[in-house]
DRENDO-1510 file (C-alpha; in Angstrom, 1 decimal, always signed):
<recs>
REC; n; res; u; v; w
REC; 1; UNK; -44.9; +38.0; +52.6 .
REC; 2; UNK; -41.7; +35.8; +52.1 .
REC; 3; UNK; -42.6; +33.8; +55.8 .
REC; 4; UNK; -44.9; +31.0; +57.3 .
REC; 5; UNK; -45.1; +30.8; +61.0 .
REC; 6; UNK; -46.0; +27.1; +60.6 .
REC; 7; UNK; -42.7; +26.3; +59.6 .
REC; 8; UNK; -41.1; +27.7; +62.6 .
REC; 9; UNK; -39.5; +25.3; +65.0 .
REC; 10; UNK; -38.3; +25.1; +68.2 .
REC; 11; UNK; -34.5; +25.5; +68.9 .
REC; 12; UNK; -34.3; +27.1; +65.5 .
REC; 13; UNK; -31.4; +29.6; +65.0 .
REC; 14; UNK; -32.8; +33.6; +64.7 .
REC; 15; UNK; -30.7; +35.6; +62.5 .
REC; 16; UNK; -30.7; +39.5; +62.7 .
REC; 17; UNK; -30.6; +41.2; +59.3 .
REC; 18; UNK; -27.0; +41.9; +59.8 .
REC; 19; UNK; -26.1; +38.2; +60.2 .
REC; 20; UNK; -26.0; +38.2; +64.0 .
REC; 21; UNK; -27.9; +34.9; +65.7 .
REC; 22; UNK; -29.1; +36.6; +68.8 .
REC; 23; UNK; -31.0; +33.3; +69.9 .
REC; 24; UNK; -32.9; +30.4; +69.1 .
REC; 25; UNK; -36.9; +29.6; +69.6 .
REC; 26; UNK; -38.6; +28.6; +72.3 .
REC; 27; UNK; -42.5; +29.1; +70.9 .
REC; 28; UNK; -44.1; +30.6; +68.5 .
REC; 29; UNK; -47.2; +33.0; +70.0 .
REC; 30; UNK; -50.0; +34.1; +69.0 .
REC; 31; UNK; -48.3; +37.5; +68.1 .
REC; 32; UNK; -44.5; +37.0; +69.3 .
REC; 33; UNK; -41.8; +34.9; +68.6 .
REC; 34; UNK; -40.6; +33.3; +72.0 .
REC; 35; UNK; -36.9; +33.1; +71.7 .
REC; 36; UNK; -34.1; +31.8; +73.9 .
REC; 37; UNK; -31.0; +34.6; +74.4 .
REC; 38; UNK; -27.5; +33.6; +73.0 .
REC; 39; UNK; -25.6; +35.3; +74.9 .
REC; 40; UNK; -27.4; +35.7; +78.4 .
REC; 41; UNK; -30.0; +32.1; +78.0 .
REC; 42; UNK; -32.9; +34.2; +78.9 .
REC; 43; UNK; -36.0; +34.7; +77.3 .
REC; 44; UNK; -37.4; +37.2; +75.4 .
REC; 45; UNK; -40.6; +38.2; +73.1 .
REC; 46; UNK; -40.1; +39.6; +69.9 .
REC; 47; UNK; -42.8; +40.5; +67.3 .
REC; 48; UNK; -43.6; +38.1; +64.7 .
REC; 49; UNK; -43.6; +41.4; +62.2 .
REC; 50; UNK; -39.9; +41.1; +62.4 .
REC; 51; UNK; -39.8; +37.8; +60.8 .
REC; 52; UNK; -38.4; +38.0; +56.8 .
REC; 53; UNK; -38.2; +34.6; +56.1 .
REC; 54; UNK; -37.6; +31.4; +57.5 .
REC; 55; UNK; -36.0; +28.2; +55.4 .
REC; 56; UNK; -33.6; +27.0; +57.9 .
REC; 57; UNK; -33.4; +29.7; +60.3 .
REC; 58; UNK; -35.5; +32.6; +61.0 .
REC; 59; UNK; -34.3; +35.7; +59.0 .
REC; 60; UNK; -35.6; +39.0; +61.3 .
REC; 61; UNK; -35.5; +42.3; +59.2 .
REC; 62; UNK; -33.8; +44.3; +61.9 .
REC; 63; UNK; -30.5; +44.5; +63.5 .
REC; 64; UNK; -29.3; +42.7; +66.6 .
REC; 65; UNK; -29.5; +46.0; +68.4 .
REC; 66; UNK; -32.9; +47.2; +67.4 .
REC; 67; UNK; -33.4; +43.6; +68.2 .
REC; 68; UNK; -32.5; +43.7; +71.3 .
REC; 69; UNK; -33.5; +47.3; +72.2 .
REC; 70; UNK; -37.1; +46.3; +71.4 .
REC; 71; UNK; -38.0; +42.8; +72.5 .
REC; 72; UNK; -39.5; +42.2; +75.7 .
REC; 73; UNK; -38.0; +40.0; +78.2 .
REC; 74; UNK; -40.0; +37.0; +80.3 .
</recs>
């Protein structure tokens, strides 16, 4: 697996698959990734099995909308 979760920081950038930053980190959880909306500043929960890689932003493996139609908001 090309990712560590204890590398993740908070206010990093998180980069859909097809380049799109849908937000930036609030937390990590124990099974989500606590993220920060770009466009709307809410909240949401998305799975940390979406993660690719992360070097200087988190790299998901899906698209902003799959993102988006999946994560669950706080």
């Amino acid at each position: 697996m090309l990712r560590d979760d204890d590398e993740i920081c908070a206010e990093m950038d998180v980069v859909c698959v097809d380049g799109v930053r849908i937000g930036r980190v609030a937390a990590v959880l124990t099974a989500d990734l606590q993220l920060r909306d770009a466009q709307a500043g809410r909240e949401h929960l998305v799975p940390l099995a979406f993660i690719r890689s992360v070097d200087d932003v988190v790299r998901l493996v899906v698209t902003e909308s799959e993102a988006r139609r999946t994560w669950r908001r706080l």
